[in-house]
C-alpha positions as CSV (number, residue, x, y, z in Angstrom):
1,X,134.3,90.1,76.9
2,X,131.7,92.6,77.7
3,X,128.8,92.6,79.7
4,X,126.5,92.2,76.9
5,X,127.7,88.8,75.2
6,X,126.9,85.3,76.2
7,X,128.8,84.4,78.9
8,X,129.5,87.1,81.2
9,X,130.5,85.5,84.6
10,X,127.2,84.7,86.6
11,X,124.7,85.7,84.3
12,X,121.5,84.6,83.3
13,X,119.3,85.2,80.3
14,X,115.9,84.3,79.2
15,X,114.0,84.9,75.9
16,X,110.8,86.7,76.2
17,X,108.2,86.6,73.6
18,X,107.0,85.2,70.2
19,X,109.5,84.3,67.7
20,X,111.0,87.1,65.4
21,X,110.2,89.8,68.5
22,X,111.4,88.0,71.0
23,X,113.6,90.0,73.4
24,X,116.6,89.0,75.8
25,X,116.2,89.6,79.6
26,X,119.3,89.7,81.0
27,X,120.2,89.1,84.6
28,X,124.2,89.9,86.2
29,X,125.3,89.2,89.4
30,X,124.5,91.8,92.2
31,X,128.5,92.1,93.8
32,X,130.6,94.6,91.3
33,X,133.5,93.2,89.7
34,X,136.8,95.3,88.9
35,X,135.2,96.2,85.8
36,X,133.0,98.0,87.3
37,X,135.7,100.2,89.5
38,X,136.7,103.9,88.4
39,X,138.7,106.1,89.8
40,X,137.6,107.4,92.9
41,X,140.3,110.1,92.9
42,X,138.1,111.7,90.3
43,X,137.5,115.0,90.8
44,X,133.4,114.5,89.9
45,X,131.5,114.9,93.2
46,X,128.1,113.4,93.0
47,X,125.0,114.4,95.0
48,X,122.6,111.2,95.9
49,X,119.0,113.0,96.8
50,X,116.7,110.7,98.4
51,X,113.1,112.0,98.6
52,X,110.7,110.2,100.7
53,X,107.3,110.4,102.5
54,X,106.1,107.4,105.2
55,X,108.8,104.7,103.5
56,X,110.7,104.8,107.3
57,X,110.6,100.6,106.2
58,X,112.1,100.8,103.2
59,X,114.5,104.4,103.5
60,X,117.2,102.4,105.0
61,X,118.0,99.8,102.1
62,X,118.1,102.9,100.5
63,X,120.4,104.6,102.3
64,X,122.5,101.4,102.3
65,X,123.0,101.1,98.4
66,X,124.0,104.7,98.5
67,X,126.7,104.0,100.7
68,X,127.8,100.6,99.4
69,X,128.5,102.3,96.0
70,X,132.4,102.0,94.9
71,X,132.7,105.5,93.7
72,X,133.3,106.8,96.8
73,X,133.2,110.7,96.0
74,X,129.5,111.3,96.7
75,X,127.3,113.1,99.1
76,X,123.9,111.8,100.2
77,X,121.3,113.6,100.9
78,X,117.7,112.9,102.4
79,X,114.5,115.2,102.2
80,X,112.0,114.4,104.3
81,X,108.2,115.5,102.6
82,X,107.0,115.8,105.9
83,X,106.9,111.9,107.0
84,X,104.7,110.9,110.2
85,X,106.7,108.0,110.7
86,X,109.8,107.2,111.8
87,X,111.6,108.3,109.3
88,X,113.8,111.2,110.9
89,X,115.5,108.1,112.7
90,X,116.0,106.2,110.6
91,X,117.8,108.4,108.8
92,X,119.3,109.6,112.1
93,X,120.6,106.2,112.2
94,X,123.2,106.8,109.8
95,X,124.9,109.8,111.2
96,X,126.9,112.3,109.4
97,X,127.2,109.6,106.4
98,X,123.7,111.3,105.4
99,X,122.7,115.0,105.5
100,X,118.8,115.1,106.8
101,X,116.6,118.1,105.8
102,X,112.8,117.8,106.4
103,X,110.0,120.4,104.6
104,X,106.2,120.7,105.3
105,X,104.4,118.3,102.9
106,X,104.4,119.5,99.6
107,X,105.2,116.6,97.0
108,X,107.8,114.8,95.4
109,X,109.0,117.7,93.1
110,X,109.4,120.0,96.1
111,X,111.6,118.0,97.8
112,X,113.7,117.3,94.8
113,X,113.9,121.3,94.5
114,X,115.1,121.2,97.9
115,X,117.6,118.8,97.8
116,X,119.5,120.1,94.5
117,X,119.5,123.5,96.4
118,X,120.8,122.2,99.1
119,X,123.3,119.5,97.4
120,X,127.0,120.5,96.6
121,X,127.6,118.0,94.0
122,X,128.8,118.8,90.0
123,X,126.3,115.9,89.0
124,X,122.8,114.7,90.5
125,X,121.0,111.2,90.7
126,X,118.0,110.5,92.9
127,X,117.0,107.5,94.5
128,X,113.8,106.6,95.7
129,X,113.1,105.9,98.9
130,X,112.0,102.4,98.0
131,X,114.7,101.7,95.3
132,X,118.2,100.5,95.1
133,X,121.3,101.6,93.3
134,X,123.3,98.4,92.4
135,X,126.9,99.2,93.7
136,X,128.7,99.9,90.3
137,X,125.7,102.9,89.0
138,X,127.4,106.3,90.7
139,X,130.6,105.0,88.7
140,X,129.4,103.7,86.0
141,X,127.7,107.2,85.2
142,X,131.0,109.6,86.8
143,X,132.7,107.2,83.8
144,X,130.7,108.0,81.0
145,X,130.1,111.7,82.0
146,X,133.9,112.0,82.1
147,X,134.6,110.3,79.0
148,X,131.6,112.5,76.9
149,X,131.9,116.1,77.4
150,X,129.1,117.1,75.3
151,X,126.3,114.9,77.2
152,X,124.6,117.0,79.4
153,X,123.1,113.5,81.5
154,X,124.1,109.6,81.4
155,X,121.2,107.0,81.9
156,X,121.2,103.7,81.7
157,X,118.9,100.2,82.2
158,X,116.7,99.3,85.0
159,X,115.3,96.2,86.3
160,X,112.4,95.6,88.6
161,X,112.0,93.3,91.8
162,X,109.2,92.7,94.1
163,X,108.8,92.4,97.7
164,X,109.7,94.5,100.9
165,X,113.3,92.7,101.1
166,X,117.2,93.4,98.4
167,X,116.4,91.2,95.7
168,X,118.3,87.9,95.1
169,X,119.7,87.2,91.9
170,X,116.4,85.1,90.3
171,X,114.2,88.5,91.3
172,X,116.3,90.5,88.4
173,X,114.9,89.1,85.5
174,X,112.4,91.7,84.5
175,X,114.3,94.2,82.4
176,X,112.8,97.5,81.2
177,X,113.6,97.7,76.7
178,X,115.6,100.2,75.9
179,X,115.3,100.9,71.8
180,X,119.1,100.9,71.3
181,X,118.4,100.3,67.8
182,X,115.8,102.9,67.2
183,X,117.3,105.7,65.5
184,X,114.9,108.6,66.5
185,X,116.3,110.9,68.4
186,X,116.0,110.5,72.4
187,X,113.6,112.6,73.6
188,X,111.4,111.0,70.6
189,X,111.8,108.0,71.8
190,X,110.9,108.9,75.5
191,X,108.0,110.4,74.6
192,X,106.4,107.3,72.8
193,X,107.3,105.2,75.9
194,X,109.4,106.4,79.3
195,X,111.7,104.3,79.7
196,X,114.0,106.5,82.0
197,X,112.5,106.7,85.3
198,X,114.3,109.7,87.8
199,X,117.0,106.8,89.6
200,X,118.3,105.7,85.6
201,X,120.1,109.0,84.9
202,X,122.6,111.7,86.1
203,X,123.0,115.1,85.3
204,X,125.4,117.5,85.6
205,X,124.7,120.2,87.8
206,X,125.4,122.9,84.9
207,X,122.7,121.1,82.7
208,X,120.0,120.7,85.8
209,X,120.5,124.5,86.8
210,X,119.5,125.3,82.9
211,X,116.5,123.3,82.3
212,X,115.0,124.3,86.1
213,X,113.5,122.9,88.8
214,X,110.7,120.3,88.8
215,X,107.3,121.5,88.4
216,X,106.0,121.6,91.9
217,X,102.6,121.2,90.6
218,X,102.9,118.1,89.3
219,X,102.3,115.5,91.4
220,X,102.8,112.8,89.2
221,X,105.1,112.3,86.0
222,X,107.2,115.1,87.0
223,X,110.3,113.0,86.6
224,X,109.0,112.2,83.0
225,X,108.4,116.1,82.8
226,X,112.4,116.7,83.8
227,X,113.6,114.2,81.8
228,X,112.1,115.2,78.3
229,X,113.2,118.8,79.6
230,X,117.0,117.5,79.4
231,X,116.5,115.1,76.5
232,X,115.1,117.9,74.3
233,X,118.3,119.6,73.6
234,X,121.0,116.9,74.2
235,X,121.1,113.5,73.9
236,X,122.8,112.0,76.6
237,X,125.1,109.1,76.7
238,X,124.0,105.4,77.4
239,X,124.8,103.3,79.7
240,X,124.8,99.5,78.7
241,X,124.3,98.5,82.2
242,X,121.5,98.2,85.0
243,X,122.0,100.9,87.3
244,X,118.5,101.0,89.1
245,X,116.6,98.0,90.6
246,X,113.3,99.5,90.9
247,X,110.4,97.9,93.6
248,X,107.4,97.2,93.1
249,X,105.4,96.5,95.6
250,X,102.3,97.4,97.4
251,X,101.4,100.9,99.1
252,X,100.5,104.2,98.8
253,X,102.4,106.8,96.9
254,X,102.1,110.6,96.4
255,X,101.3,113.7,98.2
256,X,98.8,114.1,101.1
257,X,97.3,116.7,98.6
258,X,96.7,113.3,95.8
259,X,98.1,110.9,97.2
260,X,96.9,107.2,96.3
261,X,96.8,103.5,97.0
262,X,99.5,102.1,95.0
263,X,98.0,99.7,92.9
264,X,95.8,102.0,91.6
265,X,98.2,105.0,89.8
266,X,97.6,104.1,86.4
267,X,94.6,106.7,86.6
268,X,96.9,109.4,88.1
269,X,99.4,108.4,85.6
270,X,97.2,108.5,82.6
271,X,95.6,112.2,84.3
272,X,99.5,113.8,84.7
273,X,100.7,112.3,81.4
274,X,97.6,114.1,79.4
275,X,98.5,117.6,81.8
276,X,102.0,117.3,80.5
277,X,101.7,116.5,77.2
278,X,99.1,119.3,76.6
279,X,101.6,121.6,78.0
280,X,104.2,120.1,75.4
281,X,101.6,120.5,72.6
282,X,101.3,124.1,73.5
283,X,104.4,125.5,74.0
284,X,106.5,123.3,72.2
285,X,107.8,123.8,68.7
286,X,107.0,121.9,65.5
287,X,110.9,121.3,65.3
288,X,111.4,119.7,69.0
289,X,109.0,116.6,67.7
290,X,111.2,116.1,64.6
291,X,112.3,112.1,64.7
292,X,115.6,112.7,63.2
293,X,118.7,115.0,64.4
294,X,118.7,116.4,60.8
295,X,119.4,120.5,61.5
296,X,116.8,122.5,60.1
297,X,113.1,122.1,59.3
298,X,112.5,120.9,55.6
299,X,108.9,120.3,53.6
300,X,109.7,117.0,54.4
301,X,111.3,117.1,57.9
302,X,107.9,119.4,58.7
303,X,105.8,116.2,57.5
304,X,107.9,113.7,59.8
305,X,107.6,115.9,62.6
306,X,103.8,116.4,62.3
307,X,102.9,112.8,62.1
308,X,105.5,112.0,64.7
309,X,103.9,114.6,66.9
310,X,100.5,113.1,65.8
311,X,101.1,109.9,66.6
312,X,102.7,110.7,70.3
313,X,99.8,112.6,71.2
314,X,97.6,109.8,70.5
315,X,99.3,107.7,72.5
316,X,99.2,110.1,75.5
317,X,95.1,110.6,75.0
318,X,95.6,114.3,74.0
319,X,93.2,114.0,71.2
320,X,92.4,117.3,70.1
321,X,96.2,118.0,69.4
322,X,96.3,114.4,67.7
323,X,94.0,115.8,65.2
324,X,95.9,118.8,64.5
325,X,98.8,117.7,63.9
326,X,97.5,114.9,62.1
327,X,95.4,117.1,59.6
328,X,98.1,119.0,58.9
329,X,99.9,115.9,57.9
330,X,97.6,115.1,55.2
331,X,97.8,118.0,53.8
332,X,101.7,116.8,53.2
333,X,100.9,113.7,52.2
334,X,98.5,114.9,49.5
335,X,97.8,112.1,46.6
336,X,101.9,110.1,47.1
337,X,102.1,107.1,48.9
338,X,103.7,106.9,52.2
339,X,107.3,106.4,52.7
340,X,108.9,103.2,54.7
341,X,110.0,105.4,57.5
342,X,106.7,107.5,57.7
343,X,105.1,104.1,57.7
344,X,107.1,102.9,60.8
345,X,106.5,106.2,62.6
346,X,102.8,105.5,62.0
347,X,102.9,101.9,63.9
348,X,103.0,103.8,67.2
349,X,99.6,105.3,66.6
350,X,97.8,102.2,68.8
351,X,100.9,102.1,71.4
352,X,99.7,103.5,74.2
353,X,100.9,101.6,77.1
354,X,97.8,102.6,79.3
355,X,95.7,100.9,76.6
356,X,92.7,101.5,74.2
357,X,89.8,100.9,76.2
358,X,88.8,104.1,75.3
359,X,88.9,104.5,71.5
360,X,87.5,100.7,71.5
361,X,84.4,101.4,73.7
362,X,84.0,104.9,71.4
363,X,83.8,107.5,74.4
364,X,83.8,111.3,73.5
365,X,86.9,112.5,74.1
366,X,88.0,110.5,71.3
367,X,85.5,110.1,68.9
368,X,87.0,113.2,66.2
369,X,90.5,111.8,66.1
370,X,88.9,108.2,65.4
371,X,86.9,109.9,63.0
372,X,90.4,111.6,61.3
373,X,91.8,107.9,61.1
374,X,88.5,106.3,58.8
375,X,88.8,108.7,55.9
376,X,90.9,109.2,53.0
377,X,94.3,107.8,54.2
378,X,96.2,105.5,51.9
379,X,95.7,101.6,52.6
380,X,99.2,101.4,53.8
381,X,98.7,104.3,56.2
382,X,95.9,102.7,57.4
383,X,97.3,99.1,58.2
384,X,100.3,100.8,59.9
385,X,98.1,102.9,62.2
386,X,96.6,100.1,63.1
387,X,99.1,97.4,63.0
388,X,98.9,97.2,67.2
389,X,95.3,95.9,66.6
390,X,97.4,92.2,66.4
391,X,98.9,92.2,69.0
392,X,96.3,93.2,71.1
393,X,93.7,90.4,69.9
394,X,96.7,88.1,70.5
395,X,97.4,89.3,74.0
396,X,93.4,89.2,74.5
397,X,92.9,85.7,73.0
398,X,95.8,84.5,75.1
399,X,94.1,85.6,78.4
400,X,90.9,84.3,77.1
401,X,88.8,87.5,76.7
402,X,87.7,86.4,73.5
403,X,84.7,89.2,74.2
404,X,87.3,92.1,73.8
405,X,89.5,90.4,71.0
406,X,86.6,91.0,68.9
407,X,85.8,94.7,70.1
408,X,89.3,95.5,68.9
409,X,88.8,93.6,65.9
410,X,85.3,95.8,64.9
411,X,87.2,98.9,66.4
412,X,89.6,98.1,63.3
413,X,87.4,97.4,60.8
414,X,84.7,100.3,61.4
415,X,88.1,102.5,62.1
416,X,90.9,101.5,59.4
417,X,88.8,99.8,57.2
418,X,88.1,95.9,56.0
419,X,91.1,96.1,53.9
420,X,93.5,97.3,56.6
421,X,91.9,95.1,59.2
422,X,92.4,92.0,57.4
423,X,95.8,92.6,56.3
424,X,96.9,93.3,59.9
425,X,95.0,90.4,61.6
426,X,96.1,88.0,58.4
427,X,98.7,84.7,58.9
428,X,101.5,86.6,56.7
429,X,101.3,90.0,58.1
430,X,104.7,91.3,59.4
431,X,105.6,94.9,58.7
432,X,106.2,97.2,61.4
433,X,109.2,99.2,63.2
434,X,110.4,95.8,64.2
435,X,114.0,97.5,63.7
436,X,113.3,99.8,66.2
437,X,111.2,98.8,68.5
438,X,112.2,95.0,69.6
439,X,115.7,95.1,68.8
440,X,118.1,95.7,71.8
């Protein structure tokens, strides 16, 4: 029976959602079962870098799950970013289990440069100072790295837990979605939603030498950076499995140079995210924002690609390039109707997981890509790109902010249109990318 059918021995699941988008949270026990053994004879060495700056509290669970793992041919290494805690000895603590290296504080992406120079390993995994590896992950990924030559990295599911203390089996219910079912290529797929934080994938040394190291000056989403560096050219191999339970909890994160009160890194988020995906717009090619792994560029592959790269630079607030990109669609589009997959592309227009605040309350920055959305689009263009409007006024209405239900409901109208607004918002409305966005 594997993991992933009803059943599974100590398993819980629970159904999240309204009906016909519902998904499946699914919660396995914490101890590793033989099914999760490989052999440890193997001759793949793994490097565990562990980056951390004033988490002395929290490095040692760290440590811990590094060591418990039951691949056993690993080497774990810690880089200091210039802690004024106690974190030297903590780690001290550990003896020659761990290999310590400490550098003047110069971010995240530094010390992760560091520690792959200084690692010996032919594959790479990081763990945050504040996160855990459940004890199957380093095999789990030496297994499906062995067994698929061609992927360059393995990555797999995450779950998050709160609190300053190892989670207990009811704290592993909230699951990250993975779009298993989504048949865009990877990298597409991350770049509409990261679902792939540093501590969910390995890479092979070979393939992490190629791409380069981390951009020290990104303080922020430079593990988002690194992984659509890797995704663009390969795509991997999946792991069905959690192998990361991620924290949350409160603190502060970052850099002395920008570093911030936990709680409140959406706004650095949103900042970095825009810096890199300007970057991307500019020195990208047409061809690495195609959806599909079809070789070569086409008329019609060059029209998927530009409303596929439209549509992701909306999400990330890179307006400008939204408009580009979506002009030139247009002109592709000319007087035919929309396909069913260009349509499903288009429902990610509104999906920006930072929200809409922005384009609902009409602020600058955004005003000529809104404008680019109210004119001469087909109605079924139109009710796709703004087929999130529903479930937005639902989540709103739910919460009881009937005040910004109907902001998002005007947004809509004086955006998409009457016609598009009402079919979205209507009782019977139901198309989207259903298929590949909600199914696991």
């Amino acid at each position: 029976m594997s993991p992933g059918t009803a059943g599974w021995p100590g398993e819980r699941r629970y159904r999240i959602g309204d009906p016909g988008t519902e998904s499946i949270r699914v919660v396995r026990p914490l101890e590793p079962s033989r099914d999760y053994q490989v052999n440890t004879a193997s001759q793949m060495r793994f490097s565990v870098i562990i980056p951390t700056f004033k988490r002395a509290q929290l490095l040692g669970d760290a440590i811990r799950a590094a060591l418990a793992q039951t691949y056993t041919n690993r080497e774990i290494l810690v880089i200091d970013d210039g802690s004024p805690d106690d974190t030297r000895n903590v780690a001290s603590t550990f003896g020659d289990a761990v290999r310590y290296f400490r550098q003047e504080n110069k971010g995240k992406s530094a010390a992760l440069n560091l520690g792959i120079s200084a690692s010996t390993g032919d594959a790479i995994i990081v763990l945050d100072d504040d996160d855990l590896f459940p004890p199957w992950t380093i095999a789990k990924h030496a297994e499906a790295l062995e067994r698929n030559a061609a992927a360059d990295f393995s990555f797999g599911r995450f779950v998050r837990f709160s609190g300053d203390r190892p989670p207990s089996h009811s704290d592993l219910w909230d699951e990250e979605f993975v779009p298993t079912h989504d048949p865009r290529r990877l990298v597409v797929k991350l770049m509409e939603n990261c679902f792939l934080p540093n501590p969910a994938w390995a890479v092979r040394r070979e393939a992490q030498m190629r791409v380069g190291p981390y951009d020290e000056s990104m303080y922020y989403s430079h593990d988002y950076d690194m992984i659509l560096r890797l995704a663009r050219k390969n795509e991997g191999v999946f792991i069905d499995e959690p192998v990361l339970y991620q924290r949350k909890h409160v603190g502060y994160r970052g850099p002395s140079a920008e570093e911030t009160f936990k709680l409140d890194t959406v706004g650095k988020w949103m900042k970095y995210d825009a810096i890199l995906f300007k970057k991307l717009d500019r020195e990208w090619s047409l061809s690495d924002f195609r959806p599909f792994l079809d070789e070569g560029l086409s008329e019609r592959q060059e029209a998927l690609a530009l409303l596929q790269k439209g549509v992701i630079l909306f999400q990330r607030k890179v307006y400008g390039g939204a408009t580009r990109a979506l002009t030139d669609y247009r002109r592709h589009l000319r007087d035919r109707s929309p396909d069913l997959v260009e349509l499903r592309i288009a429902t990610g227009l509104l999906g920006c997981r930072y929200g809409i605040t922005d384009l609902v309350a009409k602020k600058s920055s955004s005003s000529d890509s809104v404008h680019i959305l109210s004119t001469h689009w087909p109605l079924s263009m139109r009710a796709a790109f703004a087929s999130q409007i529903r479930w937005r006024v639902r989540r709103a209405l739910t919460v009881g902010n009937v005040g910004y239900a109907l902001d998002l409901a005007k947004f809509s109208w004086r955006t998409f249109g009457p016609s598009a607004t009402a079919a979205i918002l209507g009782p019977r409305y139901s198309f989207g990318a259903t298929e590949w966005r909600h199914s696991h």
